[in-house]
C-alpha positions in Angstrom: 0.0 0.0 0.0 1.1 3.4 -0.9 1.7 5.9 1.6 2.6 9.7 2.2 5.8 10.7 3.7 4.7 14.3 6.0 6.9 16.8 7.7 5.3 19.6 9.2 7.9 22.1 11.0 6.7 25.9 12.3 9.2 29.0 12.1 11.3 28.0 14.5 10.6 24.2 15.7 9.9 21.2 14.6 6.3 19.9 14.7 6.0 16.5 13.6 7.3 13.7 10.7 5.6 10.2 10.1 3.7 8.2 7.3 0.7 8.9 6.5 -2.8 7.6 4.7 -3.7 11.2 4.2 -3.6 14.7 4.9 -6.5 17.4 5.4 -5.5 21.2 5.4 -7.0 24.3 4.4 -5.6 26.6 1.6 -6.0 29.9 0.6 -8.5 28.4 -2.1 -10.2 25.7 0.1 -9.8 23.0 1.7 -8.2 20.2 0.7 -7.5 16.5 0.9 -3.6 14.2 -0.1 -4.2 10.8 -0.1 -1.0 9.0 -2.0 -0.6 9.4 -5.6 -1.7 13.2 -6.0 -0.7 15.3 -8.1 2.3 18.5 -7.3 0.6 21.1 -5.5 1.6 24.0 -4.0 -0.3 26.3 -1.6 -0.8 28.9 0.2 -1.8 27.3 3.8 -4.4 29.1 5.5 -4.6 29.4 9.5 -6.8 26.6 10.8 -6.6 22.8 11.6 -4.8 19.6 9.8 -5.9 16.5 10.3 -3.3 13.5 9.6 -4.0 10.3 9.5 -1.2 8.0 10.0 -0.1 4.7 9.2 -0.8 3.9 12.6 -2.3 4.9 15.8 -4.8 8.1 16.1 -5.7 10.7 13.9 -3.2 14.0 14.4 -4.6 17.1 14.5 -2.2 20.3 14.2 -3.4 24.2 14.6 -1.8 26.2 12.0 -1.7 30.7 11.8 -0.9 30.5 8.0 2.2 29.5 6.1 2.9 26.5 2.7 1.9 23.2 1.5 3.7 21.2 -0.7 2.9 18.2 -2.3 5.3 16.3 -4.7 6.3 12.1 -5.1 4.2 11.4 -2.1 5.7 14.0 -0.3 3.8 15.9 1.9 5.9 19.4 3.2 4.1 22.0 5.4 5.9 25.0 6.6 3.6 27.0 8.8 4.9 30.3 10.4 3.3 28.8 14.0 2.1 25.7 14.7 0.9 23.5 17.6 -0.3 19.6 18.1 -3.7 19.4 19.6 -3.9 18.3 22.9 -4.9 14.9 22.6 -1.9 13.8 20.3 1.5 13.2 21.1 4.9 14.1 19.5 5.8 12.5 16.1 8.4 10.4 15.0 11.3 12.7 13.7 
């Protein structure tokens, strides 16, 4: 089974790295959905929530003010300018 390779990383920290089945994040033209396979995007990330499901254990959820998203090879890259992990998630596998 195909998966996604994610890094998300804020200004000035590290936020989380893992596999993943998919990827939810809202742009500055909508929302919008990775599963593997997409096609190269890149966006303008708008502030709000991701939701990442990984290859295994519970869904992530990350709060994002604004920043990129990238999307190339199964590849996921988000660069937000401030992010945190929800409270009911723990820290990612670097």
């Amino acid at each position: 089974m195909a998966e996604l390779e994610v890094e998300i990383v804020a200004a000035d920290h590290f936020v989380w790295s893992g596999a993943a089945k998919m990827v939810k994040a809202r742009t500055s033209d909508g929302e919008i959905g990775i599963l593997p396979g997409h096609s190269p995007v890149l966006a303008v990330l708008a502030a709000g929530d991701l939701a990442i499901e990984p290859v295994s254990g519970a869904r992530i959820a990350v709060t994002v003010d604004g920043g990129f998203f990238s999307v190339d090879s199964n590849r996921v890259v988000i660069v937000a300018d401030n992010a945190q992990m929800g409270e009911s998630t723990s820290a990612g596998i670097r």
